[in-house]
C-alpha distance (Angstrom), angle and dihedral (degrees) to the residues before:
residue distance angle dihedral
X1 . . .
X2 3.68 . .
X3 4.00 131.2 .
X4 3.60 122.0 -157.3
X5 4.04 123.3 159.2
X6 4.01 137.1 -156.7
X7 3.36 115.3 -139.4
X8 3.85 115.9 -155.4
X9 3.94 114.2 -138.9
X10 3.82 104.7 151.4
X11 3.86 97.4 104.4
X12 3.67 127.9 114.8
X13 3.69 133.2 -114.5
X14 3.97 92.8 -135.7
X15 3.55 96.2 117.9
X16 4.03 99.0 31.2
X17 4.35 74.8 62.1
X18 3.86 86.6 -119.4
X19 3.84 127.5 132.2
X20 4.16 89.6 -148.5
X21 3.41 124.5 86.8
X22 4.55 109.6 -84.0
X23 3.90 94.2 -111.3
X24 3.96 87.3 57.7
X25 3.37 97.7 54.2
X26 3.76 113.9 114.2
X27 3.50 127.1 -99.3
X28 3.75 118.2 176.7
X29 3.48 96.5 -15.0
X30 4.14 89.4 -52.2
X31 4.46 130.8 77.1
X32 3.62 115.5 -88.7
X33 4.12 86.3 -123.1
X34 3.92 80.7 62.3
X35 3.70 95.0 49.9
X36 4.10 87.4 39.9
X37 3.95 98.3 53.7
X38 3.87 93.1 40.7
X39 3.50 91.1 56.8
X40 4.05 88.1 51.6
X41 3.60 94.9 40.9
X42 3.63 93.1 45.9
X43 4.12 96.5 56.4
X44 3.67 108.7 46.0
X45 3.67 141.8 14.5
X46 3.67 105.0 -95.2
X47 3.70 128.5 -174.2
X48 3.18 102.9 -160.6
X49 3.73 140.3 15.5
X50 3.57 118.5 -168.5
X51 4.61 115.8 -174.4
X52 3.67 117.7 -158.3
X53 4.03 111.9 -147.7
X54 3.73 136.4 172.8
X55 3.46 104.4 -78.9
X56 4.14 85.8 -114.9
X57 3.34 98.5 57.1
X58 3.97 102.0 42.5
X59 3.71 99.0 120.4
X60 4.05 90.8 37.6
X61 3.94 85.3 61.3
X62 3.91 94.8 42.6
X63 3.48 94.4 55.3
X64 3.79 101.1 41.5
X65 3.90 80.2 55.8
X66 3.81 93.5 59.2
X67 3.56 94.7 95.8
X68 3.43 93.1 54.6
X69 4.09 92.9 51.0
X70 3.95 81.7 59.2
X71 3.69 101.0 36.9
X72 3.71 134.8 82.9
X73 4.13 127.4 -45.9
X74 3.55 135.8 -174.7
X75 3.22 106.9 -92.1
X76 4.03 105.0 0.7
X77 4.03 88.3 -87.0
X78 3.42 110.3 118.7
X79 4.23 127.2 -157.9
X80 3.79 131.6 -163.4
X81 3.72 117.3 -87.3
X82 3.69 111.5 -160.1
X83 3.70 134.4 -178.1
X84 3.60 125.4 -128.8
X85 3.90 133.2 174.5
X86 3.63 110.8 -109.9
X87 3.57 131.6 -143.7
X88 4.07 148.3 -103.2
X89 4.16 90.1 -90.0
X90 3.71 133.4 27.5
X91 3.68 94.2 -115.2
X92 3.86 83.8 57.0
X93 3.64 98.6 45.1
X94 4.31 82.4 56.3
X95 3.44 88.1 45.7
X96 4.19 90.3 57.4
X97 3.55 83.2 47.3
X98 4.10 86.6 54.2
X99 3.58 89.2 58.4
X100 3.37 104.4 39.4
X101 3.72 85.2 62.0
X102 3.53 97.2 42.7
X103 3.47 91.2 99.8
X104 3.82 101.8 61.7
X105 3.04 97.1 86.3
X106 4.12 102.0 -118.8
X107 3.53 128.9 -175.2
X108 3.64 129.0 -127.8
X109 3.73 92.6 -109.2
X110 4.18 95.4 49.1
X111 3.57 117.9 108.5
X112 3.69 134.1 -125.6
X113 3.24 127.8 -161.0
X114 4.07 117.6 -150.3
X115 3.97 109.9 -162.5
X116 3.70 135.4 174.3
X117 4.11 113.5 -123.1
X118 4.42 80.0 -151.3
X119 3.94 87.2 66.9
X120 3.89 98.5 63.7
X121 3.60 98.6 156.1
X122 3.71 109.6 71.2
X123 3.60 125.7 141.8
X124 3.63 121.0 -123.0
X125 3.81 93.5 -132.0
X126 3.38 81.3 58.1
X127 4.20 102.5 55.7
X128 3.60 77.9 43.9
X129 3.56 101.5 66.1
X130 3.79 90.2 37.1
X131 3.91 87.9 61.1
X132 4.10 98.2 44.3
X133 3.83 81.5 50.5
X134 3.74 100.1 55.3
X135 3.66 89.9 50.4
X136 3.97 93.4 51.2
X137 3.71 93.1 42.1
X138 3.71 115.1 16.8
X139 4.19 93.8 -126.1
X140 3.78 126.8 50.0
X141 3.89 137.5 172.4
X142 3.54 122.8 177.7
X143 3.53 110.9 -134.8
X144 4.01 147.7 170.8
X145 3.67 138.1 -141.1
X146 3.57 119.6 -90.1
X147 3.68 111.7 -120.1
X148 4.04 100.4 -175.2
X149 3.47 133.6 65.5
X150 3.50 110.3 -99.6
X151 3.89 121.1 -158.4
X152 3.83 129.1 -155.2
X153 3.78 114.6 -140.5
X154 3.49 148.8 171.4
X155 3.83 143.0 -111.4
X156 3.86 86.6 -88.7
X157 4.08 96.1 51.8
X158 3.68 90.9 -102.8
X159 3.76 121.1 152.4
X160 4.15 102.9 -118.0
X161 3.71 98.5 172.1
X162 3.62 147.5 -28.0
X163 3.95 128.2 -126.0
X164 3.22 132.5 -142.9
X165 3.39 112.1 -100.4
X166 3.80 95.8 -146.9
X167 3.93 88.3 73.7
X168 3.63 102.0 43.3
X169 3.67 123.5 86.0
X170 3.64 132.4 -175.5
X171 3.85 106.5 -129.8
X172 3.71 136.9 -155.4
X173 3.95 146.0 165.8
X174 2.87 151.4 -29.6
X175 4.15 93.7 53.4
X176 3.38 112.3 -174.2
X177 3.93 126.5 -148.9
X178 4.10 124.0 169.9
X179 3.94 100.5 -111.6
X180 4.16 95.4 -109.4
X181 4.22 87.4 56.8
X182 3.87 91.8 42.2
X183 3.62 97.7 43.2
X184 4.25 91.6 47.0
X185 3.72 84.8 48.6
X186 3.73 104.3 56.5
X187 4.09 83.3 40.8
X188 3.61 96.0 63.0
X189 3.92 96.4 30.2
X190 4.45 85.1 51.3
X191 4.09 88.3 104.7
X192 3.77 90.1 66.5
X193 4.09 101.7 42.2
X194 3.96 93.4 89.4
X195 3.69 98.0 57.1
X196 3.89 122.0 64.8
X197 3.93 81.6 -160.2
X198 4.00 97.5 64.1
X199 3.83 96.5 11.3
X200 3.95 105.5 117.8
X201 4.14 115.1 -103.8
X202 4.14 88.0 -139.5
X203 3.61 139.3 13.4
X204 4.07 93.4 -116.8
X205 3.68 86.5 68.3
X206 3.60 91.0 57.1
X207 3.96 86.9 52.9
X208 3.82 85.5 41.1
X209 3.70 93.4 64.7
X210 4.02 93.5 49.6
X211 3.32 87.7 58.6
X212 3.60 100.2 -119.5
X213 3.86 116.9 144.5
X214 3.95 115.3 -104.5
X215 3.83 117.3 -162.6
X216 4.09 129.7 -157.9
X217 3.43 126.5 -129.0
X218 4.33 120.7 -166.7
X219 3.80 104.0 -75.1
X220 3.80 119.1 -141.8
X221 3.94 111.2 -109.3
X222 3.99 89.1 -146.1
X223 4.06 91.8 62.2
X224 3.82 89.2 88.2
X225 3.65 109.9 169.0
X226 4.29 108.1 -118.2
X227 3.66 108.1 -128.7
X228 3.80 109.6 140.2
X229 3.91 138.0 16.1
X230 4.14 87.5 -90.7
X231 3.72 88.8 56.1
X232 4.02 88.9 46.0
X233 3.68 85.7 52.5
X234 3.42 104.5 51.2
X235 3.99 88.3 42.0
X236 3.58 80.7 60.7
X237 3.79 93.5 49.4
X238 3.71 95.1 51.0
X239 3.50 97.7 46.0
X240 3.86 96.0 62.9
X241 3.60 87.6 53.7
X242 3.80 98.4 41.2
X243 3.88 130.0 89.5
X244 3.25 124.1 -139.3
X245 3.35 106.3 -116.2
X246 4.07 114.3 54.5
């Protein structure tokens, strides 16, 4: 079986307080889309990577990713890494990625990998176990337990409910979906892409609402998602104490 992943880099900086797109904001002297497809290209043998990017800044994301095209890869192979304009939701920019790989010719049973350029950080143990997941059982998110109480509440800011904590998790990227689930997800879900307002937040939801069954797999605590110039910060933090390899 194949792996190939989609990378999502169509976010804004807005809230980073940068005028460039989010996935080329600088992390340790290099983008986070750098940081994001090294850490894919360094855990498994992909074929293909495919990196959605404002439609503006398509060539400014392809060539901050040529040192990745020449840099290291799991296991010396390396795959095409393309660059494709993204779209006005996440679930649309995936779905660009979708078509873009339409014509690869993938088989049912070939996973992709769907990964968010603002979570820079994860571990390689971790994409791992995402990928041996999908394979087993068609959807995967990795995912952590959920320390805080969490509250449910209404329009007003009243407290409806509270869950359990023991059955929520917090869950990140890289999901993992075998290409016939993914691809009949997005196709139903298409309807919402256009609208930020109704456009899903992840890809398992779009699973979710088929029906299907979507498993989690340990999450890596590291794979914080970069929102704000605190989060950039303590990215920075963590990766002068990190290895590479988790």
């Amino acid at each position: 079986m194949r792996t190939v992943a989609i990378l999502t880099a169509a976010g804004s900086g807005s809230r980073l307080g940068s005028d460039r797109p989010k996935a080329l904001v600088e992390l340790a002297g290099e983008p986070l889309v750098v940081h994001a497809a090294r850490a894919l290209l360094c855990a498994v043998a992909l074929d293909r990577l495919v990196v959605t990017a404002p439609a503006a800044s398509v060539e400014d994301v392809a060539g901050a990713l040529a040192t990745v095209r020449s840099g290291p890869v799991h296991g010396g192979v390396r795959c095409e890494v393309d660059v494709v304009p993204g779209g006005p939701s996440r679930q649309a920019s995936v779905a660009a990625g979708l078509a873009s790989l339409g014509d690869a010719g993938l088989a049912a049973d070939d996973v992709v990998l769907v990964h968010d350029a603002a979570r820079p950080l994860v571990g390689h143990a971790t994409v791992r176990r995402v990928v041996d997941g999908a394979r087993r059982h068609g959807a995967v998110v990795p995912g952590l337990a959920v320390a805080d109480t969490v509250k449910v509440v209404d329009e007003d800011g009243r407290v409806t409910g509270t869950p359990d904590r023991r059955t929520l998790r917090a869950v990140q990227t890289p999901q993992g979906f075998t290409w016939a689930v993914l691809s009949r997800a997005h196709e139903a879900g298409r309807h919402r892409a256009d609208d930020e307002a109704t456009a899903a937040t992840d890809d398992a939801g779009l699973v979710e609402d088929l029906g299907l069954p979507v498993h989690v797999v340990v999450g890596d605590a590291h794979a914080l998602k970069i929102t704000t110039t605190a989060d950039l910060e303590l990215a920075e933090r963590l990766l002068s104490r990190a290895g590479t390899d988790r």
